[in-house]
VOGU-3710 file (C-alpha; in Angstrom, 3 decimals, decimal comma):
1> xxxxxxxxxx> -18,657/16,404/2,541  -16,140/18,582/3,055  -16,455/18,748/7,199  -16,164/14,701/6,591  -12,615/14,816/4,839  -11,773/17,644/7,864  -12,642/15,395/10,610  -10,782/12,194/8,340  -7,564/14,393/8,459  -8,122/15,324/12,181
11> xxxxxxxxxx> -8,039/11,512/12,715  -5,439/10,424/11,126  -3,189/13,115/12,073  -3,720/12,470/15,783  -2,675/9,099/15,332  0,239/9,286/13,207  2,772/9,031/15,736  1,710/6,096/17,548  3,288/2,767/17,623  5,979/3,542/14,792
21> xxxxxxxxxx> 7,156/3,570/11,291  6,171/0,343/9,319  8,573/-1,573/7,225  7,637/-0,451/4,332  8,257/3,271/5,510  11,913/2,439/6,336  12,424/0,490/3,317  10,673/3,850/1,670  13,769/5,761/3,072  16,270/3,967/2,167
31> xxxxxxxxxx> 15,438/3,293/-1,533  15,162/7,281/-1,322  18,524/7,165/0,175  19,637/6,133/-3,555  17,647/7,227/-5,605  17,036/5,686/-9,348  14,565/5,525/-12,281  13,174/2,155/-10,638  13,158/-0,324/-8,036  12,728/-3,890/-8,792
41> xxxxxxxxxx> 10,324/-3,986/-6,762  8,153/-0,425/-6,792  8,264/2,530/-8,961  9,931/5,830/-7,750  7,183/7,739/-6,432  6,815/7,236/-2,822  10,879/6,837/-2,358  10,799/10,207/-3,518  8,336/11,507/-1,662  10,019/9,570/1,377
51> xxxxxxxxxx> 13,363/11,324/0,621  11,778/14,851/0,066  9,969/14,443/3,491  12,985/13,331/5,603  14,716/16,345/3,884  12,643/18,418/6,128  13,192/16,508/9,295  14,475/12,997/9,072  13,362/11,776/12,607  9,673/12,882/12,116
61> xxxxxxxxxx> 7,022/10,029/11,544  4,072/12,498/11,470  6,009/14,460/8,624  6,560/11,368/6,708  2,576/10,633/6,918  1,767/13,678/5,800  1,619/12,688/2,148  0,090/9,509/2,813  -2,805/11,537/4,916  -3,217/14,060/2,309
71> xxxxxxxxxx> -3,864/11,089/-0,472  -6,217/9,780/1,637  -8,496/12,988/2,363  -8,381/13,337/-1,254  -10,128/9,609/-1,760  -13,024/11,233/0,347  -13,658/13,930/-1,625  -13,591/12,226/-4,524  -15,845/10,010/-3,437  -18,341/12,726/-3,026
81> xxxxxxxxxx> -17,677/14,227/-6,426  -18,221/11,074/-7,529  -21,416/11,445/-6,697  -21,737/14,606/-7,502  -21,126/13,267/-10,843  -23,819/10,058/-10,843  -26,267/13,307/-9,670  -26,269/12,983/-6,300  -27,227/15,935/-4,219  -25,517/17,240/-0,590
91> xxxxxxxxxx> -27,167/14,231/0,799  -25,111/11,879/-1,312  -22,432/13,233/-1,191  -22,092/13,438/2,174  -23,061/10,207/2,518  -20,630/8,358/-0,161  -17,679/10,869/1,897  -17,984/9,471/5,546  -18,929/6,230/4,082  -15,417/5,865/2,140
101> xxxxxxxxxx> -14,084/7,630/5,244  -14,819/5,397/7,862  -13,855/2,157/5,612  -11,258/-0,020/7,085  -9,011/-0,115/3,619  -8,658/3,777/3,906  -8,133/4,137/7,587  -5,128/1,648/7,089  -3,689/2,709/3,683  -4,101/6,405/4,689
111> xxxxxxxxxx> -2,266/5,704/8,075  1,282/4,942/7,093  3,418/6,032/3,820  2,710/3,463/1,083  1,852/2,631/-2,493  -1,442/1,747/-1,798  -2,854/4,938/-0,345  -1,543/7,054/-3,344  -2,959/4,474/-5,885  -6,499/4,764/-3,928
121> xxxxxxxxxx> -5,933/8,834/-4,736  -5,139/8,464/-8,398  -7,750/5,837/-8,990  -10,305/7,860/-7,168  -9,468/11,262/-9,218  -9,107/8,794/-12,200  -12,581/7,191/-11,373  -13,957/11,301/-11,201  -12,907/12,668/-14,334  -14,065/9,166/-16,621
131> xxxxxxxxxx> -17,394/9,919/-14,821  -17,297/13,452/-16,889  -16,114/12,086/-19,723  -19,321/9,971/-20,097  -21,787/12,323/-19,605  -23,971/13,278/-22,873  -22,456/16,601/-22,794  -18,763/16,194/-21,936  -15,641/18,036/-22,746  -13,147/15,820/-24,220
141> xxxxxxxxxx> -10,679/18,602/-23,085  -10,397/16,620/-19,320  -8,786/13,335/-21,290  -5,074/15,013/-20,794  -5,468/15,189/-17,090  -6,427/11,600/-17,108  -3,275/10,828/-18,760  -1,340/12,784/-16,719  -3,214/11,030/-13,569  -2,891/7,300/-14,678
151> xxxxxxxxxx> 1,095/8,549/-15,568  1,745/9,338/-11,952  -0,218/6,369/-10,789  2,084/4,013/-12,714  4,902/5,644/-11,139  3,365/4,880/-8,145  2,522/1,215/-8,866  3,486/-0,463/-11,694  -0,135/-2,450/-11,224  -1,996/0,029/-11,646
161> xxxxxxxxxx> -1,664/-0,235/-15,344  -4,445/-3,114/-15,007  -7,339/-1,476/-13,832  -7,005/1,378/-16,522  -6,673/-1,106/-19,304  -10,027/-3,002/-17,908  -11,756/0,055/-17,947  -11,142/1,334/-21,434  -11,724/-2,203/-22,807  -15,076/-2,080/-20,554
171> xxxxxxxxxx> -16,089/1,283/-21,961  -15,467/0,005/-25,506  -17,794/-2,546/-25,096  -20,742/-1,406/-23,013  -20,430/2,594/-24,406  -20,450/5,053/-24,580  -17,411/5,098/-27,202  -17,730/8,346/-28,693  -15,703/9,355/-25,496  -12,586/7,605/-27,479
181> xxxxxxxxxx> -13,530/9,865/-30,871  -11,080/12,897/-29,772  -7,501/14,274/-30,659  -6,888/14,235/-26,903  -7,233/10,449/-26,134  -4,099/9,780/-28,365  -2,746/12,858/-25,986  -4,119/11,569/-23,036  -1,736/7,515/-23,767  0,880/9,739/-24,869
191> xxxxxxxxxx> 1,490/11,616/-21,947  0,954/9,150/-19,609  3,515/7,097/-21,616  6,609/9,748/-21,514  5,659/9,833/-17,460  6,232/6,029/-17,195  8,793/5,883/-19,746  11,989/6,371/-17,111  10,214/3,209/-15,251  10,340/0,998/-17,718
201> xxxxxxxxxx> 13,626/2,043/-19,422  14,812/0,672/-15,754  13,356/-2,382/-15,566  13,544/-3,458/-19,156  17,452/-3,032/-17,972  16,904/-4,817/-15,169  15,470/-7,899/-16,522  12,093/-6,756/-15,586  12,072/-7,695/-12,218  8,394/-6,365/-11,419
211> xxxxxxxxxx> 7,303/-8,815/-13,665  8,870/-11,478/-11,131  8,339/-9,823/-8,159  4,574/-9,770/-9,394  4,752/-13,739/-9,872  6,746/-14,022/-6,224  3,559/-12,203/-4,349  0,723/-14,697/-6,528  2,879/-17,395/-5,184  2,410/-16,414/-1,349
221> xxxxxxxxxx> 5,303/-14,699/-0,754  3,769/-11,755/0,639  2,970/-11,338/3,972  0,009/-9,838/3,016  -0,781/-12,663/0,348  -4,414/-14,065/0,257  -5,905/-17,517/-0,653  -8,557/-17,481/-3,036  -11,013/-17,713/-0,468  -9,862/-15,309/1,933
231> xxxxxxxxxx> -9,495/-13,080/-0,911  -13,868/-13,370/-1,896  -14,166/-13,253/1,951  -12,370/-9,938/2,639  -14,026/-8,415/-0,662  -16,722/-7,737/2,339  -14,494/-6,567/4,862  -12,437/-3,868/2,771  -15,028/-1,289/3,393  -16,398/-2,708/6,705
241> xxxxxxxxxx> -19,227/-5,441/6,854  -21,714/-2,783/7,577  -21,387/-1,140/4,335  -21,696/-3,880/2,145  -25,378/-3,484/1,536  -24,373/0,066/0,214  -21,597/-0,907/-2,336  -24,072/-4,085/-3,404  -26,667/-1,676/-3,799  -24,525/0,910/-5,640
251> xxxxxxxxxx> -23,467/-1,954/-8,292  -27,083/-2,620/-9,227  -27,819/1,050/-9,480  -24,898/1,681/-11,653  -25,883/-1,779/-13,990  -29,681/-0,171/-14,132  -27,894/3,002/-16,117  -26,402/1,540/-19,619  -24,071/5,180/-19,676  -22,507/3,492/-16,441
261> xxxxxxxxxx> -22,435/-0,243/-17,188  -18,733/-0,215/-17,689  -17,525/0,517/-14,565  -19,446/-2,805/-13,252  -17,760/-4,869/-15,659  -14,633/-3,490/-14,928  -15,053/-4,375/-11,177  -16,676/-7,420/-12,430  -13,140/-8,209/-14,520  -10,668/-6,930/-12,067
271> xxxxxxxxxx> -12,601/-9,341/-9,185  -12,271/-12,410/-11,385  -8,488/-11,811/-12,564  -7,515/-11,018/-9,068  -9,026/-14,188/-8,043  -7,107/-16,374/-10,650  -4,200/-14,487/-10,493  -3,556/-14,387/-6,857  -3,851/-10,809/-5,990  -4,342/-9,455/-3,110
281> xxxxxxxxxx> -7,575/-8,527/-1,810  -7,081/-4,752/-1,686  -6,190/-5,091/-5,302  -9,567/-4,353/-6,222  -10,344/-1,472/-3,394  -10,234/1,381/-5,563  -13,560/0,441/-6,857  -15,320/0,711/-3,732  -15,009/4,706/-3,680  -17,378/4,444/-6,493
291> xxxxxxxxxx> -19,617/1,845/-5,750  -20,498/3,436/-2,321  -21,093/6,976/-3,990  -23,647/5,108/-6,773  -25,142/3,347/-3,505  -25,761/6,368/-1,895  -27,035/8,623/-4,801  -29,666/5,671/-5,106  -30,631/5,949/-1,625  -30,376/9,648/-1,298
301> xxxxxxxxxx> -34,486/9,767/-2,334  -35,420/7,279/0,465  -33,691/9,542/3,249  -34,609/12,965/2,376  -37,665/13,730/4,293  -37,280/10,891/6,667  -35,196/11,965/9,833  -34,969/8,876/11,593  -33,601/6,992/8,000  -30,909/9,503/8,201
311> xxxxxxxxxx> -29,899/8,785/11,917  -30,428/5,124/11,339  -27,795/5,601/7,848  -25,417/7,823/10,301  -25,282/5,057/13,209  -24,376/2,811/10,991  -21,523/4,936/9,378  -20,316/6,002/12,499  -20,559/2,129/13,681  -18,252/1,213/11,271
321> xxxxxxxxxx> -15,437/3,940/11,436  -15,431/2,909/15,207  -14,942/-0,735/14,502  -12,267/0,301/11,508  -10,343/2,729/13,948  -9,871/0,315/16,451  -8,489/-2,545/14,359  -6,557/-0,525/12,016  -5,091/2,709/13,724  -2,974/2,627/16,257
331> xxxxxxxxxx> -6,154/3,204/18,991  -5,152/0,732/21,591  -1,971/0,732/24,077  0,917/-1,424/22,856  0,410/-3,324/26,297  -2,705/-4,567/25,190  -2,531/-4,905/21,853  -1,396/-8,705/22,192  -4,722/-9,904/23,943  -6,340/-7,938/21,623
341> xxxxxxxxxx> -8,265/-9,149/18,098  -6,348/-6,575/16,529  -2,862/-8,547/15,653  -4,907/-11,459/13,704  -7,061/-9,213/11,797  -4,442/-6,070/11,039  -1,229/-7,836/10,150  0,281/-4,545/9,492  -0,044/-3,904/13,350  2,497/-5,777/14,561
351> xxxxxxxxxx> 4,545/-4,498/12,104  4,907/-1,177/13,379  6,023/-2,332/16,783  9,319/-2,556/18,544  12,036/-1,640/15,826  13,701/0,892/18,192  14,592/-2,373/20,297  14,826/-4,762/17,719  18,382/-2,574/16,572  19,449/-2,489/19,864
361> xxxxxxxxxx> 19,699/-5,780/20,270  21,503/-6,431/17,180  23,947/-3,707/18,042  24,143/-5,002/21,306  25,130/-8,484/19,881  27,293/-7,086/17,413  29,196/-5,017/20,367  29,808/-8,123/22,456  31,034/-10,554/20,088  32,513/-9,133/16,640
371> xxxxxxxxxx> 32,916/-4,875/16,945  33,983/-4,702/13,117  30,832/-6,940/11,685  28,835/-6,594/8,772  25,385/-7,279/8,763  23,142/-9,594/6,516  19,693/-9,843/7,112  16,226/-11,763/5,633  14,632/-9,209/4,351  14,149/-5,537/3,490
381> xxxxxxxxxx> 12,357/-4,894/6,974  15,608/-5,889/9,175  17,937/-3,833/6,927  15,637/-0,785/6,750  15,212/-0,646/10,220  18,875/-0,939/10,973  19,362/2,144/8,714  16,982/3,902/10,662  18,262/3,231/14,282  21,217/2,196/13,687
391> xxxxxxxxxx> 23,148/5,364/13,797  22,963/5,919/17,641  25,286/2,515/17,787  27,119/3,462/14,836  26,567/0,454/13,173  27,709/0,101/9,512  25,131/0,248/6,560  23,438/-3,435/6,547  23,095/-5,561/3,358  20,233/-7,980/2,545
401> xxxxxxxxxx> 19,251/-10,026/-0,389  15,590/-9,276/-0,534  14,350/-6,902/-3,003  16,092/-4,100/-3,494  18,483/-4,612/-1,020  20,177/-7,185/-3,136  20,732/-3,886/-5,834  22,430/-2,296/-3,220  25,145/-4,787/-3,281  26,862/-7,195/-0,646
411> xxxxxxxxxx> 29,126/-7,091/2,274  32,721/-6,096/2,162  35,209/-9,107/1,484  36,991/-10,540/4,638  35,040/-9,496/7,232  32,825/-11,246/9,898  29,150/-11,052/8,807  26,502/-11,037/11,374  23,152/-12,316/9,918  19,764/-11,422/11,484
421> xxxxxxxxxx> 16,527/-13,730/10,573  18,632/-16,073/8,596  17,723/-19,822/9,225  21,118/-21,772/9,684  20,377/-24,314/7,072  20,794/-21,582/4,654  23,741/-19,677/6,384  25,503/-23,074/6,246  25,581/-22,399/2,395  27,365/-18,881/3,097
431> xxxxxxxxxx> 29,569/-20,464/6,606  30,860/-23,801/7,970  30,071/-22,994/11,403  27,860/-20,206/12,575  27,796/-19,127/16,125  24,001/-18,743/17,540  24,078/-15,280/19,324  20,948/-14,982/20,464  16,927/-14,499/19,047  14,777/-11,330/18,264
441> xxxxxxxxxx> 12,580/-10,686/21,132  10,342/-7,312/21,286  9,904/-8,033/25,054  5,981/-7,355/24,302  5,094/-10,903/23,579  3,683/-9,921/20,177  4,464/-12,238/17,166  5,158/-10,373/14,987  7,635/-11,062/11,476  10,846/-11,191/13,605
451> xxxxxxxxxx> 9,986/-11,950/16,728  12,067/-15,413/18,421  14,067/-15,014/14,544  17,975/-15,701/15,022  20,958/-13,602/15,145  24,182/-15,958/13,933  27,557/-14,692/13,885  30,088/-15,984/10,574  33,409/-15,337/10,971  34,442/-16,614/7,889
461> xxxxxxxxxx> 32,666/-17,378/4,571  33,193/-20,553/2,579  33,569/-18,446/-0,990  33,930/-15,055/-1,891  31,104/-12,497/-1,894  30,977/-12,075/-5,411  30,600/-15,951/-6,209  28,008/-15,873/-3,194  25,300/-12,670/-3,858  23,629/-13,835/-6,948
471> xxxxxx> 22,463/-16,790/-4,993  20,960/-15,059/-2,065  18,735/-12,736/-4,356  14,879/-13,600/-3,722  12,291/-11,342/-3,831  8,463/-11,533/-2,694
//
């Protein structure tokens, strides 16, 4: 398994620098920028990490992705310790690693800097040490370092508290429980606890704003956000449609083994709340990992011995990490990407695309009309990006009232604002009579979040600033 996670790295490494940095990578930056105990929309974890990487060299995707590459390679080879653990032999293991590998979720999470690969890592290592907990002879001694692990995962994500909770409550029920009758589980919640603690001390200052940014994204307000239905549907598309037999497989192997019945309830659980809830379908990928490594420890008996069962297993592996890398890493020229499948399958895509330009222009506007301007935009993605470019034009730090951004404070008083993305019903609340500058256009065709959006120019507001901000807060 270990060649697997090599050649994984290999990938993703050679593709890092393609495209460009996504929204959430800027955004990343800038909350590292200023840094704090929480965000009300994240933990600190990755804006740290962001901050420690562009303290190396700021102007160095690759760098950046380094992290999120190194999380990923890690959710391969836990995948084959995994099942290691379940008692799979080399076959398995090396089977459950390139089959996590060449999953679609994992190619895209471990491509760009983001919560999601790191909570994929912790689950994964999580998911590995639970497995020795329940063995018949286990050493309770490991329960600290899952405490420690589920500590740094909820600085990570603050919703990563869920899956944790569903599993203890799982393994309570179904067994084994003696795994709960040791002096370190009550070390194991404390730990984890004082790591978190910082996290919540912010946001129960803060009003607890996860809570409603958590209520924003089950109303839609994601980009990312899934029906019910297209969450059930893209359940099968998270590891690749080729794999699903595997995973399917791997859940009745795991339900045919009463010492590992919990861990199908949990994904069992987690797949319903999601659903009801309105989470997003990736929610639940961290189970897959496991799923896939039970799937192939069951099968590893029906391909030793049998050569052309093994080729047939490897085409279809290496079938789906093909299919995965082209729709969700950067494989195809930007000039074709547009009359490509790629844009209405990988949102993400399009969001890595033409930010370099997308700053010019508003510089470029900003130059020709109003030299000392502020600048407002829609959302985090605009202001990040302006943060990141906008130092060749000298432009001034931008403000937004999305997320974080809205922290970070407003304008300065009597100065001409120019807004980017903003609709002009709602600038009319903020100014009598905006100017239209001009719209966002990537000059690639590809629609993307801010292509044909607006660029408006407000010369003067109808109230102060500090009467205005608290009614341009939203988050999602």
């Amino acid at each position: 398994m270990y060649w697997v996670a090599t050649i994984f790295a290999a990938v993703l490494a050679g593709y890092s620098n393609r495209y460009g940095y996504h929204r959430d990578e800027m955004y990343f930056l800038a909350a590292g920028r200023r840094v704090d105990w929480g965000y009300p929309d994240q933990p600190p974890l990755v804006p740290l990490i962001a901050r420690g990487m562009a303290a190396i060299d700021s102007n160095s995707l690759i760098l950046l992705r380094i992290p999120a590459i190194a999380a990923a390679v890690a959710v391969v080879l836990c995948a084959g310790w995994m099942a290691r653990e379940l008692g799979g032999g080399r076959v398995a293991q090396t089977l459950s690693a390139a089959a996590v590998a060449s999953s679609a979720l994992l190619m895209a999470a471990g491509h760009m800097l983001g919560t999601t690969v790191f909570d994929l890592a912790v689950w994964s290592a999580v998911t590995v040490l639970v497995l020795r907990l329940v063995r018949e002879e286990s050493d309770p001694r490991w329960w600290p370092a899952v405490g420690v692990l589920v500590g740094i995962g909820l600085q990570n994500k603050a919703l990563a508290a869920i899956p944790v909770l569903v599993l203890a409550g799982a393994l309570a029920v179904t067994g084994p429980r003696k795994l709960f009758a040791t002096r370190y589980f009550p070390v194991a919640i404390g730990i984890a606890g004082l790591i978190v603690l910082p996290y919540l001390w912010w946001q129960a200052r803060n009003g607890w704003a996860q809570w409603e940014m958590s209520r924003a994204i089950a109303g839609g307000s994601s980009g990312t956000s899934n029906s019910p239905i297209a969450f059930v549907l893209l359940q099968f598309g998270l590891m690749g449609p080729i794999l699903v037999p595997l995973w399917i497989f791997g859940l009745y192997w795991l339900w045919r083994r009463p010492r590992y019945r919990a861990f199908v309830l949990t994904y069992l659980v987690l797949f319903t709340g999601y659903l009801v809830a309105g989470g997003k379908a990736y929610y639940l990928g961290g189970m897959y990992p496991l799923l896939l490594a039970a799937g192939a420890t069951g099968l590893e008996a029906k391909l030793a011995n049998h050569r052309i069962r093994r080729v047939a297993v490897g085409f279809a592996i290496t079938l789906n990490a093909a299919v995965s890398a082209l729709l969700f890493l950067p494989v195809l020229p930007v000039a074709t990407i547009r009359d490509s499948p790629v844009l209405a399958i990988n949102f993400d895509a399009g969001e890595t695309i033409g930010w370099p330009g997308f700053v010019h222009q508003i510089a470029d506007a900003r130059a020709r009309s109003a030299p000392d301007a502020e600048i407002l935009t829609a959302n985090y993605g605009e202001a990040a990006a302006i943060e990141r470019f906008g130092g060749t034009y000298r432009l001034p730090t931008p403000h937004s009232g999305h997320n974080a951004y809205w922290w970070w404070g407003p304008p300065a008083e009597g100065r001409p604002v120019l807004t980017v993305g903003i609709a002009e019903d709602q600038l009319r609340r903020l100014c009598s009579e905006p100017e239209l500058l001009g719209h966002i256009d990537n000059g690639l065709g590809i629609h993307n979040v801010e292509q044909g959006r607006p660029i408006y120019l407000c010369r003067v507001l109808r109230i102060s600033w500090d009467a205005a901000w608290p009614a341009v807060r939203h988050l999602g």
